[in-house]
N, C-alpha and C positions, 0 to 999 in steps of 0.2 A: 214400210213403217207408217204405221198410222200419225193423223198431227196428232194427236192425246200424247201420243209416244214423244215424239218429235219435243212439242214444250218441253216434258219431262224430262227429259236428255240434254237439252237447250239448259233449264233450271240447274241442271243437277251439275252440269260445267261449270256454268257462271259462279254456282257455288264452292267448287273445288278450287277456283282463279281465285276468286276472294278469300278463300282460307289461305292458299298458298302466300297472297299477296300480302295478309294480315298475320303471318304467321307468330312476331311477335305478342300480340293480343293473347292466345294460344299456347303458348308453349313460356314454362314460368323462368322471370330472370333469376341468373344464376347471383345464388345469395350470399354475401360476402360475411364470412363468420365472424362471427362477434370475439374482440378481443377479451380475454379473462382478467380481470384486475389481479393486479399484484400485490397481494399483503404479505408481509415479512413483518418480524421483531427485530427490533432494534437493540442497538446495544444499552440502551435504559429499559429494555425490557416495556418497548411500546410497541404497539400494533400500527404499522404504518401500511398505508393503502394507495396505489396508484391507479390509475385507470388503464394504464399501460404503461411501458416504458419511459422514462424520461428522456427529454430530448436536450433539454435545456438545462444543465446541470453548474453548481458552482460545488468547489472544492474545500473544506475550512483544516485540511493539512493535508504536507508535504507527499506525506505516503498514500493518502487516497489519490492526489494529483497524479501521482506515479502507475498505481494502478487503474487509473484511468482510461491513460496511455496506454498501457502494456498489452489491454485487452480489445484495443482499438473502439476506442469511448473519448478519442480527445478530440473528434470534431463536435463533440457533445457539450466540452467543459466552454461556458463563457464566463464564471469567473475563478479564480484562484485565492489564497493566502498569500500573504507579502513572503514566505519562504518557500512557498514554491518554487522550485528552479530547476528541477529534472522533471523531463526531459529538456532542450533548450528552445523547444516550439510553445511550452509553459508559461515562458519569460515575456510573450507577445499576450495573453491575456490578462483581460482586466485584473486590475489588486484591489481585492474588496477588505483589507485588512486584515486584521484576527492574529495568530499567532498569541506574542505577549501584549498585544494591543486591542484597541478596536473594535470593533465590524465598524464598516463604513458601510449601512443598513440602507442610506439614498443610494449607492451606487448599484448594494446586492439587488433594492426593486427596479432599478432602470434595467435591468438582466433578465427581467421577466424568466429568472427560472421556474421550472415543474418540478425541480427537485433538490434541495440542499443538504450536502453532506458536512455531519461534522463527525469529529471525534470525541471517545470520552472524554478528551482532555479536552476538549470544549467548554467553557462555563455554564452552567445550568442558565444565568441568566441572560447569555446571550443566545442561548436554544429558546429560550423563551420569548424571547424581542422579536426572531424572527417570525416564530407561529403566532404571536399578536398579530404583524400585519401581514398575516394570511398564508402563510410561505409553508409547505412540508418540508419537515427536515426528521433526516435521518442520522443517526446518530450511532457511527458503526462503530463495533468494538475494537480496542486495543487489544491486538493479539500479544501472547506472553511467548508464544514457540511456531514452531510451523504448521502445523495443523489450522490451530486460530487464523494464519495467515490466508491458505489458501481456502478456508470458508470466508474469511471476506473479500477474497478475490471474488468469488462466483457469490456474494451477495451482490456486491457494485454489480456481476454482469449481469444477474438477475433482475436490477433495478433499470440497467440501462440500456438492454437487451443486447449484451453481447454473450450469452451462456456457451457458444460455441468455442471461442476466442478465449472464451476464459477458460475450457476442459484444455485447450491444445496449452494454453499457458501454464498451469497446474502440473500436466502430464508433465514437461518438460523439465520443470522445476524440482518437482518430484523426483528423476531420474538423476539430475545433479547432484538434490540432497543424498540420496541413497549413496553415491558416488563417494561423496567423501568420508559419510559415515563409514563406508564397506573400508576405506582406505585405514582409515585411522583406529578401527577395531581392533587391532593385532599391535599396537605400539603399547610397549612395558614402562616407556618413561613417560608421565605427562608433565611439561616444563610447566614452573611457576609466572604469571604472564601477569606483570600491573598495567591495564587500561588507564588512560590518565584521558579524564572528562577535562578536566583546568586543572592548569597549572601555575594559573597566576600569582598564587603564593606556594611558590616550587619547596618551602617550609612545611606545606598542609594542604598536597593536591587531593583532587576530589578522584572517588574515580568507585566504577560502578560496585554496586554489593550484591549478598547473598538474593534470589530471587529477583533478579532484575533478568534482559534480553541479553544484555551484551558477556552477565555471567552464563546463561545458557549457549552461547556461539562460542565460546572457550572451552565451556565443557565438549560441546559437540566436535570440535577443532581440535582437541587432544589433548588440551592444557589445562591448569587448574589454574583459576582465576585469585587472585593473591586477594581481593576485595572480598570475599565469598568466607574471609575471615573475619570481616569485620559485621557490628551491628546494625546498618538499615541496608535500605536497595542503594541507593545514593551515599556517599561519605566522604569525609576527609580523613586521611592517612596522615601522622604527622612523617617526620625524617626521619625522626629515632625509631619509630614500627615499622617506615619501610626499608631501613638499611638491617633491622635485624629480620624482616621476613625474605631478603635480599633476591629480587625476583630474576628471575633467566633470561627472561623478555621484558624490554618494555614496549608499549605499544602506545602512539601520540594519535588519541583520537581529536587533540586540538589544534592537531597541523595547520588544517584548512582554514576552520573558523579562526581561530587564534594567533594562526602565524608561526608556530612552534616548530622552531628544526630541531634536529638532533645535535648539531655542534652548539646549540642554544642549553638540552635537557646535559651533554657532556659536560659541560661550563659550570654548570650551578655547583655553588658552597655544599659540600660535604657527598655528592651522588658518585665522585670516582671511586668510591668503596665498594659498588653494589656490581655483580657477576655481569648484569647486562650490559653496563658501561666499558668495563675492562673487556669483555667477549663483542664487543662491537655486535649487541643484540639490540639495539634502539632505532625503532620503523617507525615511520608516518606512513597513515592514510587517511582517506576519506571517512569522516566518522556517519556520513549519511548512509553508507555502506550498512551499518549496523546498526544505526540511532532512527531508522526509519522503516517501521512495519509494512514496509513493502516491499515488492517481487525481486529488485536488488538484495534483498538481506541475503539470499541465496548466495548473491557473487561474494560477498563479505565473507560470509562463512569458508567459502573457498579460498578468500584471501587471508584468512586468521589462520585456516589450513597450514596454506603454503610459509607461516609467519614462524608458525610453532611447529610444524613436522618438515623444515623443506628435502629432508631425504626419503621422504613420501611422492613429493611432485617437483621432481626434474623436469 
């Protein structure tokens, strides 16, 4: 080999050591894909914009707090509503107010959330207080039946990036629903059932109406809803329209909050006349069960089931 050769061969190594060695310069880094912002409508029929997922989220009710949790998004929640209280790991986060009260608005900014949930039943002007000092807030709708429900389940997970956690939670829930509807399609009698919201003037309780959720969970449960006769969603009945609409069931949805037993609703002036009293048909339950548009309402349903058909679910 001639030296001419020789250098060349010498050159042409040193150069293939140096690429080897500098192979990063060379060969391009691997590019880390750009996240796609999330716009969704809100239940005011707003276009809300994230950059990604929210991490840092506060809850402004009971049933978003719930699906929060359910779709595993509650190491996400750092503040809460003063009635939040399901799940019981809920109870340990901040109380930024709101409910019938409030927003404690210095607490929500020391939270440095990226995302605030309220509901319609949130005041417009406190949705507004918070996007004055800079805050996105979403404003999901109050579902009326089940469907609205589990679209806003997979809206929260869309916002807070649980969509996968939200299809297994839907699917499930779904298959419950169907459950009891399949059960209760073949029953000939549906019992007449008064929901009692309060009862503190046991003369003129209130209790739900025509178009309201908890008249839809009755219907769906096999019974017809004794309120669903009267004039708004919300009412009071007096004594003389419910001893002559004289219902089959009662049902104490202000056990919990209220403190109401049944040897309490037996007791009262003039109710040992009515079928559900003499038939020992008077239940308490958890009125969050049903009074709260979240992934629960399911169990509720199944328990109004069990309330008004129980030779259905032995």
């Amino acid at each position: 080999m001639s030296s001419k050769q020789i250098a060349l061969f010498v050159l042409f190594t040193i150069g293939i050591n140096l690429l080897a060695g500098c192979s990063g310069a060379v060969t391009p880094a691997p590019q880390t894909p750009t996240q796609a912002p999330i716009v969704l409508v809100d239940g005011l029929e707003r276009q809300i914009e994230l950059a990604g997922p929210a991490q840092r989220v506060v809850a402004l009710a009971p049933a978003i707090t719930e699906i929060l949790f359910a779709i595993g998004a509650g190491s996400q929640v750092v503040g809460r509503d003063t009635f939040s209280n399901f799940p019981t790991e809920a109870e340990s986060i901040s109380d930024v107010g709101g409910g019938f009260g409030e927003l404690n608005t210095e607490v929500i900014l020391s939270l440095h959330p990226d995302l605030v949930f309220a509901s319609e039943l949130t005041p417009p002007e406190q949705i507004k207080a918070l996007e004055d000092l800079g805050l996105v807030v979403f404003a999901l709708p109050n579902p009326t039946e089940f469907e609205g429900l589990f679209e806003s389940i997979r809206t929260v997970a869309s916002l807070t990036g649980h969509t996968e956690q939200a299809d297994q939670l839907v699917a499930g829930l779904q298959q419950r629903l169907t459950a009891v509807i399949e059960a209760v399609s073949q029953v000939t009698e549906r019992p007449v059932v008064f929901y009692e919201i309060d009862g503190t003037d046991p003369n003129a309780p209130w209790t739900p109406g025509p178009g309201s959720y908890i008249d839809r969970l009755i219907a769906l449960a096999g019974g017809e809803n004794l309120g669903n006769r009267l004039g708004s969603e919300w009412a009071q009945i007096s004594i003389e329209e419910l001893i002559a609409q004289d219902p089959d069931i009662i049902l104490l949805g202000d056990a919990i909050l209220g403190g109401v037993t049944v040897e309490q609703v037996q007791a009262r002036p003039g109710w040992n006349v009515l079928s559900a009293i003499k038939n020992d048909k008077v239940y308490t339950l958890d009125d969050d069960l049903v009074a709260r548009p979240g992934p629960r309402m399911v169990e509720g349903l199944e328990l109004l089931a069990r309330f008004i058909h129980p030779e259905l679910f032995q």
